[in-house]
C-alpha positions as CSV (number, residue, x, y, z in Angstrom):
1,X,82.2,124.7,100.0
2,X,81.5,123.6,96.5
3,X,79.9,119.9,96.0
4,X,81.7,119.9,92.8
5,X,85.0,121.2,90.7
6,X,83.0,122.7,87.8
7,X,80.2,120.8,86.5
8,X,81.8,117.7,87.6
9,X,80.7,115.5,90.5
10,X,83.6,114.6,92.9
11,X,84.8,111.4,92.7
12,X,84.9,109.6,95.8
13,X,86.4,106.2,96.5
14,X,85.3,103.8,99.6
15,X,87.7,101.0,100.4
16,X,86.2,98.3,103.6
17,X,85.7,94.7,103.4
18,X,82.3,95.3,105.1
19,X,79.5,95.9,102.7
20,X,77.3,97.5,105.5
21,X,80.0,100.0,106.1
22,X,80.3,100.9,102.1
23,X,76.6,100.9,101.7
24,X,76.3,103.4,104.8
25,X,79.3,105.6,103.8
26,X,78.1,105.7,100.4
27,X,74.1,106.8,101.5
28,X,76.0,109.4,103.3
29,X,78.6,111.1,100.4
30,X,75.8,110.4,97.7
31,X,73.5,113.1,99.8
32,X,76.3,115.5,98.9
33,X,75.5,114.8,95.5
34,X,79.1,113.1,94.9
35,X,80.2,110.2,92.5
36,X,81.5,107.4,94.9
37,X,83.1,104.0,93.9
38,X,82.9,101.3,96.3
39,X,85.4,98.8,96.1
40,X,85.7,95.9,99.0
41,X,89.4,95.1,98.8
42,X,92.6,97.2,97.6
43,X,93.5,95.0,94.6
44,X,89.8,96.3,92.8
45,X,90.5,99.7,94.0
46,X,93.9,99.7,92.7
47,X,92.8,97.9,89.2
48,X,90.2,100.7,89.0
49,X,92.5,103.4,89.6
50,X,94.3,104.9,86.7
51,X,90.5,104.3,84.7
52,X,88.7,106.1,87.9
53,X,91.2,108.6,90.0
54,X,89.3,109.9,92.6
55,X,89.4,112.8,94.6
56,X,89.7,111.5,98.3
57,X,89.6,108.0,99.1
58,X,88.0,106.7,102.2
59,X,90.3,104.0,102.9
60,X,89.8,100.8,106.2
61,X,93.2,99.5,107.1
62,X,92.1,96.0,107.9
63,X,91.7,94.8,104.2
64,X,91.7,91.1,102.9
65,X,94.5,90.6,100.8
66,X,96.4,94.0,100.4
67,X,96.4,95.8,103.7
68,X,95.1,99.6,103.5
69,X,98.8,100.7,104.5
70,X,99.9,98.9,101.3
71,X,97.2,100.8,99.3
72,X,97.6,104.3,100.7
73,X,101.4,103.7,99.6
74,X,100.5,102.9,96.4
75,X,98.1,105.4,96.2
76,X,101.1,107.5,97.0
77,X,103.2,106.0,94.7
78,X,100.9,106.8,91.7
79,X,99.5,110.4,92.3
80,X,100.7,111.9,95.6
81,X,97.4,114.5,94.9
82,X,95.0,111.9,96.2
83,X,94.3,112.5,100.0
84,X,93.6,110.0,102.1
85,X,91.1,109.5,105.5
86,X,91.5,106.3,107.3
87,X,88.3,104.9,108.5
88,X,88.6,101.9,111.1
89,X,86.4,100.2,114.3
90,X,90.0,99.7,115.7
91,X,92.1,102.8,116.0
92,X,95.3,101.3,117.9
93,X,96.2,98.8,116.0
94,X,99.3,98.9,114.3
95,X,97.6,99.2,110.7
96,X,95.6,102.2,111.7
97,X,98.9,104.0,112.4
98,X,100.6,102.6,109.1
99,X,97.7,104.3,107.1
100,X,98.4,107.5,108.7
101,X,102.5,106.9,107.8
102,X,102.1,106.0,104.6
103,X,100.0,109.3,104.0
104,X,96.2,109.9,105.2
105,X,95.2,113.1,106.5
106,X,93.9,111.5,109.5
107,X,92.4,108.3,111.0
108,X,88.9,108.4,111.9
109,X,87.3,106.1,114.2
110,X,83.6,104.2,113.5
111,X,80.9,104.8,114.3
112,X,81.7,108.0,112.4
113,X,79.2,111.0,112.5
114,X,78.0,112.1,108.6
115,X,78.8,115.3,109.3
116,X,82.7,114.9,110.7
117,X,83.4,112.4,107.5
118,X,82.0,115.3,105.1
119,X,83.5,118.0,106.6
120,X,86.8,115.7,106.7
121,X,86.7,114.6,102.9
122,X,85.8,118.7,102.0
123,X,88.8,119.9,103.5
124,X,90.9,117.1,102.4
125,X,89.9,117.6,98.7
126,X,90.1,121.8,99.2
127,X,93.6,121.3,100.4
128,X,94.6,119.0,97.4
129,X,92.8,121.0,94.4
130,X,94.8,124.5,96.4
């Protein structure tokens, strides 16, 4: 699958409160030689958005201020294109699940392998450029 839409990196956004979570996520995406944006609650990933639209966002649901339910709707609300993959230590909560009904693909639970969130975030973005 292509690391890239032309000549362009793909733009990946990473929304968690926990910086050792965005700094591992973004080792991870940056070996596949992909632009990420880290952002550690929804209002900066919001603010960044129309200057920065991504191609996938990799989106906790248990976020300070803005839930992630709140920010996959408004991701939703803005550019329906953008796919979504939950990422969460706590899988049943109710938050998880509103992240999945307000739109991500699916709702992945940490410790997450590097190759399952790649092959996740490739499909997601194949799907949404098809």
């Amino acid at each position: 699958m292509a690391r890239s839409v032309g000549t362009t990196p793909l733009t990946i956004a990473i929304v968690d409160d926990d910086e050792a979570i965005l700094d591992a996520v973004q080792l991870v995406l940056e070996e596949q030689y992909w632009d990420i944006r880290t952002y550690t609650t929804g209002e900066e990933f919001l603010a960044d958005l129309d200057n920065r639209e991504p191609k996938c966002v990799v989106l906790d649901p248990h976020l300070p201020g803005l839930s992630g339910a709140e920010v996959a709707r408004s991701v939703a609300e803005a550019n329906a294109h953008i796919p979504i993959i939950g990422l969460t230590a706590q899988p049943t909560s109710p938050l998880a699940s509103e992240v999945v009904d307000a739109g991500a693909r699916v709702m992945l639970t940490k410790p997450v392998t590097s190759e399952e969130l790649v092959d996740y975030i490739r499909a997601a973005v194949s799907r949404s450029l098809s």
